[in-house]
C-alpha positions, 0 to 999 in steps of 0.5 A, spaced: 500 500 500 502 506 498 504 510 504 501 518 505 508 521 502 508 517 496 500 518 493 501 525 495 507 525 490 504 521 485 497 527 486 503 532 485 507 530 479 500 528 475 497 535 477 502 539 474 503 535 468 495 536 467 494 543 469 501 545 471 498 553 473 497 552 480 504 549 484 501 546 490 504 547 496 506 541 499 506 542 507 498 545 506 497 538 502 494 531 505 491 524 505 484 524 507 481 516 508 473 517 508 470 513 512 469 507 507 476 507 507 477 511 501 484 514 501 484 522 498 490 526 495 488 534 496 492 538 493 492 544 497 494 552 496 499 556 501 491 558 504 490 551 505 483 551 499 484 544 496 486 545 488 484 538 486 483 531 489 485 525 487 482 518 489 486 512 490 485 505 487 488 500 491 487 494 487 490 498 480 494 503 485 492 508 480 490 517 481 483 519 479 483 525 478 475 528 482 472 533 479 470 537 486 471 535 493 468 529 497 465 531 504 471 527 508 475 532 504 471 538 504 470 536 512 478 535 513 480 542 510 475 545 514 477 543 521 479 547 526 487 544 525 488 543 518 495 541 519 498 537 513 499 529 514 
């Protein structure tokens, strides 16, 4: 299984190679797991606003770029410590 460090790596490499604008800044960056267990690559600004998720898929260890934020994100970026992972 992927460790934190690594999807958030993976998230970053594929976001600049798709978008390439916005750099993200990687100590305001996270993995959040959902309640089901899911695992999200939130690639966040230096204000802490979520740029793009990726959804990790463990059986093929591929990024899926989400169009929006899921809740668990969304509710982890919203939270009073919002530290990075």
């Amino acid at each position: 299984m992927a460790t934190d460090t690594e999807l958030i790596a993976r998230a970053t490499l594929a976001h600049l190679r798709s978008i390439g604008s916005t750099e993200p800044d990687l100590t305001r960056s996270r993995v959040v797991t959902g309640p089901s267990g899911t695992r999200y690559a939130a690639l966040a600004n230096s204000s802490g606003v979520p740029l793009v998720v990726y959804r990790f898929d463990p059986s093929g260890g591929q990024l899926r770029v989400l169009k929006g934020i899921p809740e668990p994100v969304r509710s982890a970026y919203a939270a009073p410590d919002t530290a990075a992972a």
